[in-house]
DRENDO-1510 file (C-alpha; in Angstrom, 1 decimal, always signed):
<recs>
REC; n; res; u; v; w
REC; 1; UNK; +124.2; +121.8; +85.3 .
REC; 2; UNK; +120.3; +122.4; +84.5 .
REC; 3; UNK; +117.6; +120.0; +84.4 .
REC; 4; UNK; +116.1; +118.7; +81.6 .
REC; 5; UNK; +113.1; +120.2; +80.7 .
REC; 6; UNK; +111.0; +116.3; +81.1 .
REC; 7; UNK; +112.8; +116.7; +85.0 .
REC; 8; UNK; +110.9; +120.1; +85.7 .
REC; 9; UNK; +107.7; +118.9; +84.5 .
REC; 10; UNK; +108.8; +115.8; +86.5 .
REC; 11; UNK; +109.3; +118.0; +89.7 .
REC; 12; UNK; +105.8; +120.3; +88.9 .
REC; 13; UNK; +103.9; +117.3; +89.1 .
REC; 14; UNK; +105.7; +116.5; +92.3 .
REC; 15; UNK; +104.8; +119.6; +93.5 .
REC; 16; UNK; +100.8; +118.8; +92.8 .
REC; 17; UNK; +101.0; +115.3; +94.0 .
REC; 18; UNK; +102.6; +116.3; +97.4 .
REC; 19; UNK; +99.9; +119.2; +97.8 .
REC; 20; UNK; +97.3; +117.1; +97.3 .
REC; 21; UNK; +98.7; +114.7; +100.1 .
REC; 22; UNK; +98.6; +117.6; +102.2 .
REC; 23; UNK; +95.0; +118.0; +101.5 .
REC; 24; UNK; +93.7; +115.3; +102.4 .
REC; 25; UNK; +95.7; +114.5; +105.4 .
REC; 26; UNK; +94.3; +117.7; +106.4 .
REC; 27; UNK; +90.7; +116.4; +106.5 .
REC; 28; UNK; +92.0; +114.0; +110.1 .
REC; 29; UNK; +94.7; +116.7; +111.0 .
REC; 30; UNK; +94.5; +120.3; +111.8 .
REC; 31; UNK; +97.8; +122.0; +112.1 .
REC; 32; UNK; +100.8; +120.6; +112.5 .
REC; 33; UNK; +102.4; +121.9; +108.9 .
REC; 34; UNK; +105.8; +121.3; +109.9 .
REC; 35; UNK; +105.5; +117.8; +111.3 .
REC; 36; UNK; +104.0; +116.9; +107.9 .
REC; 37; UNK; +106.5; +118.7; +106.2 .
REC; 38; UNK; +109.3; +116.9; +108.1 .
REC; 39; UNK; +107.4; +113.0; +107.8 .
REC; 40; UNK; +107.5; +114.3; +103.5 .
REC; 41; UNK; +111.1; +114.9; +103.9 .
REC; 42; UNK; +111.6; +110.8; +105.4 .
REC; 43; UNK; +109.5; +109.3; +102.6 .
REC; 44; UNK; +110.8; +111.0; +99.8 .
REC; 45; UNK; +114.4; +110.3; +101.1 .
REC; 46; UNK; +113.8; +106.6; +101.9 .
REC; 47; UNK; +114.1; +107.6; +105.3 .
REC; 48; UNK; +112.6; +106.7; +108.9 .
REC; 49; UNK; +111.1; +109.6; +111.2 .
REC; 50; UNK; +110.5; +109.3; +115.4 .
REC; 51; UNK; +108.0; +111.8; +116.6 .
REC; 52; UNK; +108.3; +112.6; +119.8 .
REC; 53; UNK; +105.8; +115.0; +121.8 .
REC; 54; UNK; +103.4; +114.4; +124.5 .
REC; 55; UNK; +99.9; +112.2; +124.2 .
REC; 56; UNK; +97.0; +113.3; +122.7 .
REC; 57; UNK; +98.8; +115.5; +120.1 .
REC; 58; UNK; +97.6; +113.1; +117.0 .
REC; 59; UNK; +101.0; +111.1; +116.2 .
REC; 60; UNK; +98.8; +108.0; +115.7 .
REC; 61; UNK; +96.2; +109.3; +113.7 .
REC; 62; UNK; +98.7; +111.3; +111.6 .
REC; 63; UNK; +100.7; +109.0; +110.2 .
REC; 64; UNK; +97.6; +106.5; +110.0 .
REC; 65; UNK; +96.5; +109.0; +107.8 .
REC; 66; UNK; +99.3; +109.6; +105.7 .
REC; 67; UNK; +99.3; +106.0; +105.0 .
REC; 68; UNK; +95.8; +106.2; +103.9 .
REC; 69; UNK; +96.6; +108.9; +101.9 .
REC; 70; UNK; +99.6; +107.3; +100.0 .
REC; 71; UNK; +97.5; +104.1; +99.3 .
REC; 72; UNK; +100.4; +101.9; +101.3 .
REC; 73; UNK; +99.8; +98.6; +103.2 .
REC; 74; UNK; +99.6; +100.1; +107.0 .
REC; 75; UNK; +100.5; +98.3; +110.6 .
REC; 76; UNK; +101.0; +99.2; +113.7 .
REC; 77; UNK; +102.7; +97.6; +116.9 .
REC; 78; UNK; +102.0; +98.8; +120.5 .
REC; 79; UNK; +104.9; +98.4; +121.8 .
REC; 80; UNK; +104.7; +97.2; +125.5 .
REC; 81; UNK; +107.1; +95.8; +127.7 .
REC; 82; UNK; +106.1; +91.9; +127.5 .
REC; 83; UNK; +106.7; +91.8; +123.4 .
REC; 84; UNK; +109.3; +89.8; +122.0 .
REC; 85; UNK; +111.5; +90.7; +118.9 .
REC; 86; UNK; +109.1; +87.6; +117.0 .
REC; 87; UNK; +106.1; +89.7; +117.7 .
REC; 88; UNK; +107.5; +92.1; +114.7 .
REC; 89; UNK; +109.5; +90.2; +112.9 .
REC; 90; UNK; +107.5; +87.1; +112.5 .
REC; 91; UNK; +108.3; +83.6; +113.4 .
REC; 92; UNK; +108.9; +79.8; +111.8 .
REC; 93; UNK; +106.0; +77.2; +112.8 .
REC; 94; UNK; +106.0; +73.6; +112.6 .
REC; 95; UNK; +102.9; +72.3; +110.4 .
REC; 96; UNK; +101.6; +69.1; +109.0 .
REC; 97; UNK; +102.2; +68.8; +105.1 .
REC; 98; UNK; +99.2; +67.4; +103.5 .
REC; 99; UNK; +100.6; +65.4; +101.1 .
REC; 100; UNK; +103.9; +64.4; +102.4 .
REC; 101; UNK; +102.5; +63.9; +106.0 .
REC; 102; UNK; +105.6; +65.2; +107.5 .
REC; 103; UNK; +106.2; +68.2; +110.1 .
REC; 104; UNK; +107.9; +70.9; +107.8 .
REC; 105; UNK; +108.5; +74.6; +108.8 .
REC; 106; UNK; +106.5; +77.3; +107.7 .
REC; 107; UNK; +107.3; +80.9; +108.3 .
REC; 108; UNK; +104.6; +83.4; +109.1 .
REC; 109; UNK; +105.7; +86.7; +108.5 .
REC; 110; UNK; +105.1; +89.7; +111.4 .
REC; 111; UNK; +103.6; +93.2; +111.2 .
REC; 112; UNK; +107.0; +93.9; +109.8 .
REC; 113; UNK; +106.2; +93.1; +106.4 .
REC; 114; UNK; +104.3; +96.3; +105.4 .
REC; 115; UNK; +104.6; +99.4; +103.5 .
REC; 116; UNK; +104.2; +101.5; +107.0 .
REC; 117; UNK; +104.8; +100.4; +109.8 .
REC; 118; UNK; +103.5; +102.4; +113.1 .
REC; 119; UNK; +105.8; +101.7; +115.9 .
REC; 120; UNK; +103.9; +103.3; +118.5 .
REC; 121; UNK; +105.5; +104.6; +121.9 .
REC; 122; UNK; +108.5; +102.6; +120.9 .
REC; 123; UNK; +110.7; +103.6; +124.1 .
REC; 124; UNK; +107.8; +101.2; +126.2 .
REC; 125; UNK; +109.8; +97.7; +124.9 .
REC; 126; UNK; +112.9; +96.8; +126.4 .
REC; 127; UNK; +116.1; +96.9; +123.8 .
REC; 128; UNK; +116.4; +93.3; +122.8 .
REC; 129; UNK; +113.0; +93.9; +121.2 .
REC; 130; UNK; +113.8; +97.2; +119.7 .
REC; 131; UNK; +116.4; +95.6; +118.4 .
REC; 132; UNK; +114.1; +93.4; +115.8 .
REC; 133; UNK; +113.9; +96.6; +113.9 .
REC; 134; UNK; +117.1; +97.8; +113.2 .
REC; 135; UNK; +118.3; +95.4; +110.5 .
REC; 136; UNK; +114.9; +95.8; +109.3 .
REC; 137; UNK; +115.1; +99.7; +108.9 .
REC; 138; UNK; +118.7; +99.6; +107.4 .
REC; 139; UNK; +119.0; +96.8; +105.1 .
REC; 140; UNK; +115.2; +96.8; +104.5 .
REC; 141; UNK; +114.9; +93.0; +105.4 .
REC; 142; UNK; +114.6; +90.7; +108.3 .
REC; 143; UNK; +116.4; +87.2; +109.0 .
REC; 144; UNK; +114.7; +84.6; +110.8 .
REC; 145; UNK; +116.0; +81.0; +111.0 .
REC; 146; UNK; +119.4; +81.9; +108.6 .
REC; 147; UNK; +116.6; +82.5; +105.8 .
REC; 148; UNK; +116.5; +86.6; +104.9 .
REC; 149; UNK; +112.9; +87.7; +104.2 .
REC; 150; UNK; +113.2; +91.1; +101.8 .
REC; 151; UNK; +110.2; +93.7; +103.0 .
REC; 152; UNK; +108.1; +95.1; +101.0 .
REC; 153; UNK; +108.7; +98.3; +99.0 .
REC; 154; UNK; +108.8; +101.1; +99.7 .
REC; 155; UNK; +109.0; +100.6; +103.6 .
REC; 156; UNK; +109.2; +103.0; +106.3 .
REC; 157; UNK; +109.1; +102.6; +110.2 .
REC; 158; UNK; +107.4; +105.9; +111.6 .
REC; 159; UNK; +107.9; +105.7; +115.4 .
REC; 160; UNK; +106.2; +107.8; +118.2 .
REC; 161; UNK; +107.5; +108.4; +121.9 .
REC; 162; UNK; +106.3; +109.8; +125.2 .
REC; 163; UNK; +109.3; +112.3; +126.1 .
REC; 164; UNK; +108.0; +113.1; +129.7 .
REC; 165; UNK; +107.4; +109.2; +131.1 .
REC; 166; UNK; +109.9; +107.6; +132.3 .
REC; 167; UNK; +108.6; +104.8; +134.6 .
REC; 168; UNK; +108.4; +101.2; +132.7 .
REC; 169; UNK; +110.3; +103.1; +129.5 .
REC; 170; UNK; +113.5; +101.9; +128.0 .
REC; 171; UNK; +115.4; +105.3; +126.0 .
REC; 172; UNK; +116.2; +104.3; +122.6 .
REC; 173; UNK; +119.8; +103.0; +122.2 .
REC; 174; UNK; +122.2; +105.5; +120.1 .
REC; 175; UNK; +122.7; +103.2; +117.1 .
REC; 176; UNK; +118.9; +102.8; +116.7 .
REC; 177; UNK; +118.4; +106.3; +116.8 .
REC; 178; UNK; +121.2; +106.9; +114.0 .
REC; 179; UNK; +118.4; +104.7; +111.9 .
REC; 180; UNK; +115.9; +107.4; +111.8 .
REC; 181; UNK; +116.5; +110.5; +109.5 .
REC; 182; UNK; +114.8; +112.6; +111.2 .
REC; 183; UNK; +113.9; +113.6; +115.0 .
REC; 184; UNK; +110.3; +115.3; +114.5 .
REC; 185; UNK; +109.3; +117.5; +117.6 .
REC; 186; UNK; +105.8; +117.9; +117.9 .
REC; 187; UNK; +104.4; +120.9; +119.5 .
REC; 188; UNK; +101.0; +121.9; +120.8 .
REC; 189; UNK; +98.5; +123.7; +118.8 .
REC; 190; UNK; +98.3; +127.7; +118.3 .
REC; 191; UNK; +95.4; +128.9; +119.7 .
REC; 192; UNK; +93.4; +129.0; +116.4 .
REC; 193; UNK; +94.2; +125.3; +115.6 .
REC; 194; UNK; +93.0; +124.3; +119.8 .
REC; 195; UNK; +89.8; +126.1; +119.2 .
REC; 196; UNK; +89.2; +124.2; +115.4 .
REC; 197; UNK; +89.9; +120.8; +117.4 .
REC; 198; UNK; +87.8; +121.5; +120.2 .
REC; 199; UNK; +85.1; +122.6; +117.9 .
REC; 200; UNK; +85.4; +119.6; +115.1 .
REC; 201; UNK; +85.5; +117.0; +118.4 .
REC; 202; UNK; +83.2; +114.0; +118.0 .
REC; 203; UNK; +82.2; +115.2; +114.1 .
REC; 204; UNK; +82.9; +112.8; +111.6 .
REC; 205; UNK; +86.4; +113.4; +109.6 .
REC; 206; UNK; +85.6; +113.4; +105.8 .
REC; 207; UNK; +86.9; +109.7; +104.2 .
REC; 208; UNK; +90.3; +110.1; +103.0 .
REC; 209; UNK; +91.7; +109.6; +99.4 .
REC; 210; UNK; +94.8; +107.7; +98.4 .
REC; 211; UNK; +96.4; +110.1; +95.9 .
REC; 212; UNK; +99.8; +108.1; +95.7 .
REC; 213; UNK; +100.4; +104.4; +95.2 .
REC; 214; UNK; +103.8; +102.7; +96.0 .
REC; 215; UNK; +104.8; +103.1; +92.2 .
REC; 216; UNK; +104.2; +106.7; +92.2 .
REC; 217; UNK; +106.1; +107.0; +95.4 .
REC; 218; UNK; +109.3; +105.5; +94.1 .
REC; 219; UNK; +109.0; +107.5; +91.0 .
REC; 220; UNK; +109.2; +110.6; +93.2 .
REC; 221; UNK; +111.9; +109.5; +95.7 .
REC; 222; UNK; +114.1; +108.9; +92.6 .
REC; 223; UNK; +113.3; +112.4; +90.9 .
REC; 224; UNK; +114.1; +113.7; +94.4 .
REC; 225; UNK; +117.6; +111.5; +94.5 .
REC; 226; UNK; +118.6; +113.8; +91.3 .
REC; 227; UNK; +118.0; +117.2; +93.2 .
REC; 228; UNK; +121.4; +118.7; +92.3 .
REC; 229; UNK; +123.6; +119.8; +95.1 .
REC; 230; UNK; +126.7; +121.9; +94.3 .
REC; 231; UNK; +129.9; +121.5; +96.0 .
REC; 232; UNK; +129.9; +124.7; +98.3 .
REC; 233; UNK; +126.4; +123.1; +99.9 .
REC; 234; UNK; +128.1; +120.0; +100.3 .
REC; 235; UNK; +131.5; +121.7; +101.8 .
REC; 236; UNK; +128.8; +123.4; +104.4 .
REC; 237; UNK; +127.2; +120.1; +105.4 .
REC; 238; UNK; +130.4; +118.6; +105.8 .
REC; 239; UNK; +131.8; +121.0; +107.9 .
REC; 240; UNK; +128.5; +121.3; +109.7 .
REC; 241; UNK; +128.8; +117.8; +110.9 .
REC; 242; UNK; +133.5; +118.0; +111.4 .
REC; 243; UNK; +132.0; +120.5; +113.5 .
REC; 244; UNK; +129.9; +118.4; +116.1 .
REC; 245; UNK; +133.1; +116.3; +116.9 .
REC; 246; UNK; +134.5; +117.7; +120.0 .
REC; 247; UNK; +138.6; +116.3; +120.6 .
REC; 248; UNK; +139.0; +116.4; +116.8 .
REC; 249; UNK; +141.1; +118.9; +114.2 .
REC; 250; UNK; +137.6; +120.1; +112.4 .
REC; 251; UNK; +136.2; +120.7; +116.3 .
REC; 252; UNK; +134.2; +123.8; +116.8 .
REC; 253; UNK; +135.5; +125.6; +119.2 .
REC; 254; UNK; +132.5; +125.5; +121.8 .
REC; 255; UNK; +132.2; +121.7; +120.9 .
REC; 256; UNK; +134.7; +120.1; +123.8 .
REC; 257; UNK; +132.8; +121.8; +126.6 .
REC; 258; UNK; +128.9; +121.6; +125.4 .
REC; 259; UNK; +129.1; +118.0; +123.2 .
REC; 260; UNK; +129.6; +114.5; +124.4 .
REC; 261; UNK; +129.8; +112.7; +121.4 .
REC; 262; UNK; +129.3; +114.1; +117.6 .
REC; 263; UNK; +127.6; +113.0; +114.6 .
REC; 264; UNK; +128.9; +110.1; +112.5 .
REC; 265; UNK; +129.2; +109.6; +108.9 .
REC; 266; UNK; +125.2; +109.4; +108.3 .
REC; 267; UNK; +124.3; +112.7; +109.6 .
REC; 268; UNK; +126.0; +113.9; +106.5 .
REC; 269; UNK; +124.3; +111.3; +103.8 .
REC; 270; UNK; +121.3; +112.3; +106.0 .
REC; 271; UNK; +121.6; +116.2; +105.7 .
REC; 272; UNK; +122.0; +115.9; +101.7 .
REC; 273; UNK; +118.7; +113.2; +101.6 .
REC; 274; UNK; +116.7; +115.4; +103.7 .
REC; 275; UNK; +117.9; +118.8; +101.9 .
REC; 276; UNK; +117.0; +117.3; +98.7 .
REC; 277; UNK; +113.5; +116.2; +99.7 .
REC; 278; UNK; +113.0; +119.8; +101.2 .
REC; 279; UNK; +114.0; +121.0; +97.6 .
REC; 280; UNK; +112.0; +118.6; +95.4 .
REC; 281; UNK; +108.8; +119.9; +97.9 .
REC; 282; UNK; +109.6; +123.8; +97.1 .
REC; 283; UNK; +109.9; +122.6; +93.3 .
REC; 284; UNK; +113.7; +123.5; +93.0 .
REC; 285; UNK; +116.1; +120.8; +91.1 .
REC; 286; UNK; +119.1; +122.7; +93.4 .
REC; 287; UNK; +119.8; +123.0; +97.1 .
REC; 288; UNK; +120.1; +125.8; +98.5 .
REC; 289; UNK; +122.2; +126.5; +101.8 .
REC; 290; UNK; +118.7; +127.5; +103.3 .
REC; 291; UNK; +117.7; +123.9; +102.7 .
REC; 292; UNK; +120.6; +122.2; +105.1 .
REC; 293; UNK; +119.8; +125.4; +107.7 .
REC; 294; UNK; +116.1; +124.1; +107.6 .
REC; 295; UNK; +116.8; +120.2; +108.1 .
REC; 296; UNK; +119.8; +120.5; +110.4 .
REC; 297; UNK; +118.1; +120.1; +113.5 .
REC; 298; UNK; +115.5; +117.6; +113.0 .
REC; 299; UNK; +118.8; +115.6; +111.0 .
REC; 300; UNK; +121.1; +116.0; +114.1 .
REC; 301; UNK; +119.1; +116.7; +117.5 .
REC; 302; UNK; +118.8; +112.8; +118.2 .
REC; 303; UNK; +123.1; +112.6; +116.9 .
REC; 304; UNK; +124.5; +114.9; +119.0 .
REC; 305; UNK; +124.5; +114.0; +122.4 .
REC; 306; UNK; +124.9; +117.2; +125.2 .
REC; 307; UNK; +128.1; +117.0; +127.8 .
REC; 308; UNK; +126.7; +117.2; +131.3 .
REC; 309; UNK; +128.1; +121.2; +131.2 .
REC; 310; UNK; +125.9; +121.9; +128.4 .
REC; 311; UNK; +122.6; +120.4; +130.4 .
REC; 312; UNK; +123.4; +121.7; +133.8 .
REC; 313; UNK; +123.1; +124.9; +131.4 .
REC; 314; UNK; +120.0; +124.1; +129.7 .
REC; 315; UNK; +121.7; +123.9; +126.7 .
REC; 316; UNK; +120.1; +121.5; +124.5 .
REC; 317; UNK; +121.0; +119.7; +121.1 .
REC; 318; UNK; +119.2; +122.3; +119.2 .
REC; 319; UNK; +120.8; +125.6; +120.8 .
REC; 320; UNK; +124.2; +123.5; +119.8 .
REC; 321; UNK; +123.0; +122.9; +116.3 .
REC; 322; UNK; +122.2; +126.9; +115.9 .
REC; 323; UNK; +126.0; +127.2; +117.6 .
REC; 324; UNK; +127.8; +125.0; +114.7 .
REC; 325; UNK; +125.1; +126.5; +112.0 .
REC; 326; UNK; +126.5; +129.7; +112.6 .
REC; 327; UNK; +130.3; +128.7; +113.1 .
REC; 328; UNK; +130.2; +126.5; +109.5 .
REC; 329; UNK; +128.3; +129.3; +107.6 .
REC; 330; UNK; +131.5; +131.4; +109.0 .
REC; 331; UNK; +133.6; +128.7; +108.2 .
REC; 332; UNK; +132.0; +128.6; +104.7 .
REC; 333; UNK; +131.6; +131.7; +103.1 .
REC; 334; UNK; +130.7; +130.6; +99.5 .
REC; 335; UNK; +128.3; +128.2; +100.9 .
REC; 336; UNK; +126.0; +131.7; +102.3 .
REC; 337; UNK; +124.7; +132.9; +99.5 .
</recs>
């Protein structure tokens, strides 16, 4: 099946509009090409991305600027350990009508109710709060009081965490970090980028440009929602995450003595979302068998959970994830090519 020729103008322009976010998010952020990359992939899937890396490698100011870039209503919660879950979602109030005189309630919405929302060093609030978000990120509402409040659209919750404090932290239960698509690692600078930073320090950033509204946003995450994938692709993804399962049929072989506990059903959906993205950003209306190699980890590090063999070993989730790349393209020999 090929695209209509109106879809591969569609996906050109796609191609423009996304280079020209990179531009300007470039003006605040030097480096860094595959965390931007990867933050793409969530917004043009409807997804949710964690970064996790250590301070003062620009999580904040990256994903401020992004925001500023795609013309999107932008907040952003410290997250400590003293807030409550009606610090993000919002809260009812009792007020005086004016004209009835009578005490009526009133709800005033939280820092929830934005386009992007910053949930910054979210492992620093206990899980009862963490908690606030996660109907919030899935069904893209929040209930308060039996009333449900929809959020605004589009809406994405792009989290940051410390991965080397511990004290007065609170890990991120499993199911909320099933919510996020993707797991974005971010690494220090090459030398060249440390030596730009150090040299641009304390010089004023050029202003940044919005070059995408919320309309044109939703435009492109349904253009990227009709990135054809063929069935081999999809018979590698599937096995891919079969694979992860250790004490089940599918198993890989290595999977009973270096995995705890597998992926579920949305690493899948989230593979093919994220695949898709990476497509639509490369200007292909197909995915390729590179694509799912290329979004597998940052898809299922934070799924697949490493049996105490595996990290007495060193063995972390992405060595596993190379292990079952290599055992499902084996597995999958039409899906190779």
């Amino acid at each position: 099946m090929n695209p209509a020729p109106d879809q591969v103008e569609a996906m050109k322009a796609l191609g423009v509009k996304c280079q020209k976010l990179r531009a300007e998010v470039a003006k605040a952020i030097i480096g860094q090409d595959a965390v931007i990359e990867q933050l793409l992939w969530a917004l043009l899937s409807r997804g949710h991305a964690l970064l996790v890396g250590v301070p003062g490698l620009a999580k904040t100011l990256m994903v401020s600027t992004l925001a500023q870039a795609l013309h999107l209503s932008f907040k952003r919660i410290q997250f400590t350990p003293d807030l409550m879950p009606t610090d993000i979602t919002g809260s009812e109030v009792i007020q005086d009508d004016p004209v009835t005189r009578q005490r009526v309630f009133k709800f005033m919405p939280g820092p929830i109710f934005t386009n992007v929302l910053l949930a910054d060093e979210i492992n620093r609030t206990p899980p009862k709060t963490q908690a606030a978000l996660l109907e919030a990120m899935q069904e893209r509402k929040a209930t308060i009081g039996g009333t449900d409040h929809p959020l605004p659209k589009p809406f994405f919750v792009l989290a940051t965490q410390n991965p080397i404090e511990q004290e007065g932290t609170y890990p991120l239960p499993e199911a909320q970090l099933d919510r996020f698509l993707v797991y974005v690692r971010v690494d220090y600078p090459t030398e060249s980028e440390e030596t730009e930073i150090m040299t641009r320090s304390g010089l004023k950033n050029e202003a940044i440009q919005a070059v995408l509204d919320g309309a044109d946003l939703e435009t492109l995450q349904e253009l990227t929602r009709q990135v054809i994938v063929s069935p081999a692709v999809t018979e590698l993804a599937r096995r891919l995450v079969r694979m992860s399962r250790p004490n089940t049929p599918e198993a890989a072989p290595f999977a009973a003595r270096l995995i705890q506990w597998g992926a579920g059903p949305r690493a899948g959906a989230g593979l093919l979302a994220a695949a898709r993205a990476r497509a639509a950003l490369a200007g292909r209306f197909h995915v390729t068998p590179k694509d799912i190699e290329a979004v597998a980890a940052p898809v299922l590090r934070h799924r697949i959970i490493p049996s105490y063999i595996a990290q007495g070993d060193g063995i972390d989730s992405d060595k596993i994830i190379a292990q079952l790349l290599a055992a499902a393209r084996q597995a999958t020999p039409a899906a190779t090519t």
